[in-house]
C-alpha positions in Angstrom: 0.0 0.0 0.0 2.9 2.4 0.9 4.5 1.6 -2.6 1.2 2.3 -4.6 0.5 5.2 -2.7 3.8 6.6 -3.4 3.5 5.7 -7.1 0.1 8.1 -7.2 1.9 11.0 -5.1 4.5 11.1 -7.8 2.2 11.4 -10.6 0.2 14.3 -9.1 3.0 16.2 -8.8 3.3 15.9 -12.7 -0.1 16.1 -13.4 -0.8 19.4 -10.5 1.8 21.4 -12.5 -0.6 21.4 -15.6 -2.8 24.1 -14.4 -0.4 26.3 -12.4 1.8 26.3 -15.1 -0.7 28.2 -17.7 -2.3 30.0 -15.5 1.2 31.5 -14.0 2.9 31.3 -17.1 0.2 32.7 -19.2 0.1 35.5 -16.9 3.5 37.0 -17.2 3.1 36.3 -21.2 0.0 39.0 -20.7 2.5 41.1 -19.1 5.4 40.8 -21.7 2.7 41.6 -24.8 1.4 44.9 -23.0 5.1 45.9 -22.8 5.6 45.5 -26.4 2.8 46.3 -27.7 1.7 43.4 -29.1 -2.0 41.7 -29.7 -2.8 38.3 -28.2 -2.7 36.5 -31.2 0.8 37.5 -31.4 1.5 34.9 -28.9 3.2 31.9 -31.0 3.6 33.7 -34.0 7.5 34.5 -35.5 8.6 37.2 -34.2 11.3 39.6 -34.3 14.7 38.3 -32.4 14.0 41.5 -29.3 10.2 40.3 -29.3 10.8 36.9 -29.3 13.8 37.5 -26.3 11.5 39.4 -24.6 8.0 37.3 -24.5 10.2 34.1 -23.6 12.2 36.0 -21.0 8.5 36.5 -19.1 7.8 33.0 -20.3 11.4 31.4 -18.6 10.6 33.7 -15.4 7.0 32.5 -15.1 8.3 28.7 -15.4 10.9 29.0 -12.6 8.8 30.7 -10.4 5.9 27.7 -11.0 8.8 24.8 -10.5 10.3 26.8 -7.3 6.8 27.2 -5.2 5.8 23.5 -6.4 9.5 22.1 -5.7 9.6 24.3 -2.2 6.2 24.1 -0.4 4.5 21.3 -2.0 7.5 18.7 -2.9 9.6 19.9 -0.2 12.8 20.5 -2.1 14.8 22.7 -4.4 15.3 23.8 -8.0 19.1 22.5 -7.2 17.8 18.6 -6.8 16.1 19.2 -10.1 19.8 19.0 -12.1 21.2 22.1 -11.7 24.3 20.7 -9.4 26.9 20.5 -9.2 28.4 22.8 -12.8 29.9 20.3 -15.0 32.3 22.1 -17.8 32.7 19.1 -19.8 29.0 18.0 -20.0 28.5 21.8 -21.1 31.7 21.3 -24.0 30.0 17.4 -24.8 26.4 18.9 -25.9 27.5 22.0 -27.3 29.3 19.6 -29.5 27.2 17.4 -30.4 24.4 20.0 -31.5 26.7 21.1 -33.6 28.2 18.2 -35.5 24.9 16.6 -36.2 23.8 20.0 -37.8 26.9 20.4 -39.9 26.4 16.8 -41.0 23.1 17.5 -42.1 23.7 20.4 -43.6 26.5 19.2 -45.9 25.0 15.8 -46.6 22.1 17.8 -47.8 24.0 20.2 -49.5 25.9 17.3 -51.4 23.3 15.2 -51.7 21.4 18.6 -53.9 18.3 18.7 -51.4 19.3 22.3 -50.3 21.0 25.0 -52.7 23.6 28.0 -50.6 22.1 31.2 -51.2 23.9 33.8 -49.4 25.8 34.2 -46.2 24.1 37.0 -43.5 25.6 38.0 -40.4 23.8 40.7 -38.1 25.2 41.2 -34.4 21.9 42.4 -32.7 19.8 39.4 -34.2 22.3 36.7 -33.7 22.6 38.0 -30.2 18.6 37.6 -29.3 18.9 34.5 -30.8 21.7 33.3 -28.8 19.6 34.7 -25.8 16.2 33.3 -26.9 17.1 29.9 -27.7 19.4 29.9 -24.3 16.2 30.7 -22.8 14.2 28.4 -24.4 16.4 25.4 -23.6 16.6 26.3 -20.1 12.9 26.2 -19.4 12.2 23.4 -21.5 14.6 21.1 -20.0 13.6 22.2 -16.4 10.2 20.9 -16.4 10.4 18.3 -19.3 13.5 16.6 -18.0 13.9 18.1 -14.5 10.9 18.5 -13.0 8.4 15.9 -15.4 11.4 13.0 -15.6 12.8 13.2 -12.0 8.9 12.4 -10.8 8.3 10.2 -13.3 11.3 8.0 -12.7 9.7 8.0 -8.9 7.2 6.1 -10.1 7.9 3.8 -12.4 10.8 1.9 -14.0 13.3 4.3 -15.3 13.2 3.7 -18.9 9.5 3.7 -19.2 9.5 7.3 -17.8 12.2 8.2 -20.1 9.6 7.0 -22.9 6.5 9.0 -21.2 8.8 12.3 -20.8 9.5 11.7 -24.6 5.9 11.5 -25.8 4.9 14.5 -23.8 8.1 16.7 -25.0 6.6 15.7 -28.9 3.1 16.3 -28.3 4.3 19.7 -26.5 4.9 21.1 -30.0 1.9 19.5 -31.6 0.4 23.4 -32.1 3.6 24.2 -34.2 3.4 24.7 -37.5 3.6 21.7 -39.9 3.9 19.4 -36.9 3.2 15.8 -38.4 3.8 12.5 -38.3 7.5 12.5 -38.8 8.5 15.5 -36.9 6.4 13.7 -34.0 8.5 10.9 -34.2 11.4 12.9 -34.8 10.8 14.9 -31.5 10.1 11.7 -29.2 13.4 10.8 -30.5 15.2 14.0 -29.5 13.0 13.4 -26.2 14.7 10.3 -25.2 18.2 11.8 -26.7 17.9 14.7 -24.1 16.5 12.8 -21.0 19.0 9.5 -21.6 22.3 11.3 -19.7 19.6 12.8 -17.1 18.3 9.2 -16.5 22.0 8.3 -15.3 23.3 11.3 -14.0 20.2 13.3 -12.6 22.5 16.7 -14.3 20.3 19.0 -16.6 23.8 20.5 -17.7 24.3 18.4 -21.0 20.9 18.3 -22.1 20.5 22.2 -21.5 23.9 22.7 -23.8 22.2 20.0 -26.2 18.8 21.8 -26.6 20.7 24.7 -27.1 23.2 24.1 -29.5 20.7 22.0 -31.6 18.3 24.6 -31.9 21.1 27.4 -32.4 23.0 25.4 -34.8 20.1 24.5 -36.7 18.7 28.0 -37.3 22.1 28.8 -38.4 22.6 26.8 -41.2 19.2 28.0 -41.9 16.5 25.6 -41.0 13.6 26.2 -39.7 13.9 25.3 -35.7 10.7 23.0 -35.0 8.3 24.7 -38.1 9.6 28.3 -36.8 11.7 30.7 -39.0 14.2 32.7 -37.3 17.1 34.2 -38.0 20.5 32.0 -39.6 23.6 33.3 -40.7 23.5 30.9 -44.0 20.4 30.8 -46.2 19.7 28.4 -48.5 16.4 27.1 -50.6 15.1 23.3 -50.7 14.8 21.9 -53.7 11.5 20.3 -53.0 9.8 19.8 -49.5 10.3 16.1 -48.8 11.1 13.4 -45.4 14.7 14.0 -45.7 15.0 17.8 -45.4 12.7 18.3 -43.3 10.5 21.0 -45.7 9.3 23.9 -43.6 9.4 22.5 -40.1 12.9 22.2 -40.2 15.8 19.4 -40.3 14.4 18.4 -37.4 11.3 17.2 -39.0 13.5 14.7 -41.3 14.6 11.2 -42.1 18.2 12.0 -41.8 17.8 14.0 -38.3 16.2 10.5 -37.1 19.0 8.8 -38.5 21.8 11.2 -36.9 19.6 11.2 -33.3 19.9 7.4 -33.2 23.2 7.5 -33.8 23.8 10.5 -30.7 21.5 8.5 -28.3 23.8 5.3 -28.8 26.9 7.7 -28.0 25.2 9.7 -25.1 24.6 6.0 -23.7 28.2 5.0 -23.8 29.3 7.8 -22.8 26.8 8.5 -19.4 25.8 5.1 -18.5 28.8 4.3 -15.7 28.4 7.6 -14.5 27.2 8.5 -10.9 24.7 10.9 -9.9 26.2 13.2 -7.4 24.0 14.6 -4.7 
């Protein structure tokens, strides 16, 4: 009885963050749109890098303060025990890394392969700086509740791989509203779910799967893909040839057959590489 009973304590705490979450969340999005000026159906829309820095500077603020009441008065612990400890350099170098090879290899092996044509080259200071800013943002909040907050009580509950599996579904169906989600770029995302929770299952660290996020978002809109159907800046612009499941067409590389094929690849590295590690408390 006390195991079962445990089992349902650690799935409220996943399901009770639904409602708080919009509610808080949606709140200090309100806030951010009156200070720019923007219309509520602005919300979700592409747009430009300030905007976008701003709106998910109020959305990033509104998630910690959601994780850090629910973590401190209801869970009885703190954002710290979520991942964020101790500050590991060389899980920061390993994702950066890795975002970054598996974009380049996509990128050229398009590029050789004649699914994308170069364009032009574009380098703007101010946008690539809100970008870098945004997408730091973005990977930070996503990985605190998907991986942090989500994983770590989903793991309390159940065997560790099946709640890596759960935290994957529920990081694909979290861009379901994008545009030109589908079938593949669902897939494709439950993939990069289990890529990005597989070190956190062994080490309980958020560090490489925050530099991960990031670097795969920020990589990918610099070689100029769409990041998860939205277009935002890249230094490199190119055209596709045709819309089709190995580039990805307008959600982005990460909505292809060869992104799949690449993710596979990094989870089987990210396992050998994090399996024998320890978590340390």
């Amino acid at each position: 009885m006390a195991e079962e009973n445990k089992v349902i304590e650690q799935w409220w705490r996943v399901v009770r963050l639904i409602i708080p979450y919009f509610l808080v969340v949606g709140a200090f999005q309100v806030c951010g749109i009156f200070l720019l000026g923007l219309r509520f159906k602005d919300i979700g829309q592409d747009l430009p890098g300030f905007q976008s820095f701003v709106m998910m500077l109020f959305t990033t603020a509104g998630t910690f303060l959601v994780i850090w009441l629910l973590r401190k008065y209801a869970d009885k612990g703190t954002l710290a025990s979520l991942g964020f400890k101790p500050f590991f350099e060389k899980d920061i170098f390993w994702g950066i890394l890795m975002g970054f090879v598996i974009m380049l290899s996509g990128f050229l092996i398009l590029l050789a392969s004649h699914q994308i044509k170069y364009l032009n080259s574009n380098f703007v200071f101010s946008e690539l700086l809100y970008e870098f800013l945004f997408l730091t943002l973005v990977a930070f909040t996503e990985e605190l509740v998907l991986r942090g907050y989500v994983l770590t009580n989903l793991m309390g509950s159940m065997n560790k791989y099946h709640a890596l599996l759960v935290s994957a579904v529920l990081f694909s169906l979290m861009h379901a509203a994008n545009a030109n989600y589908g079938w593949l770029p669902a897939v494709e995302l439950f993939f990069a779910g289990v890529l990005l929770g597989l070190s956190y299952v062994y080490t309980r660290n958020l560090w490489f799967p925050v530099a991960l996020h990031f670097s795969w978002n920020f990589f990918q809109a610099m070689f100029g893909f769409n990041v998860s159907g939205h277009h935002i800046f890249g230094i490199i612009s190119h055209v596709r040839e045709r819309d089709n499941l190995w580039n990805g067409g307008a959600f982005g590389f990460e909505g292809s057959v060869l992104s799949l094929i690449l993710q596979v690849l990094a989870i089987a590295v990210v396992y050998f590489l994090f399996r024998k590690r320890k978590v340390v408390n």
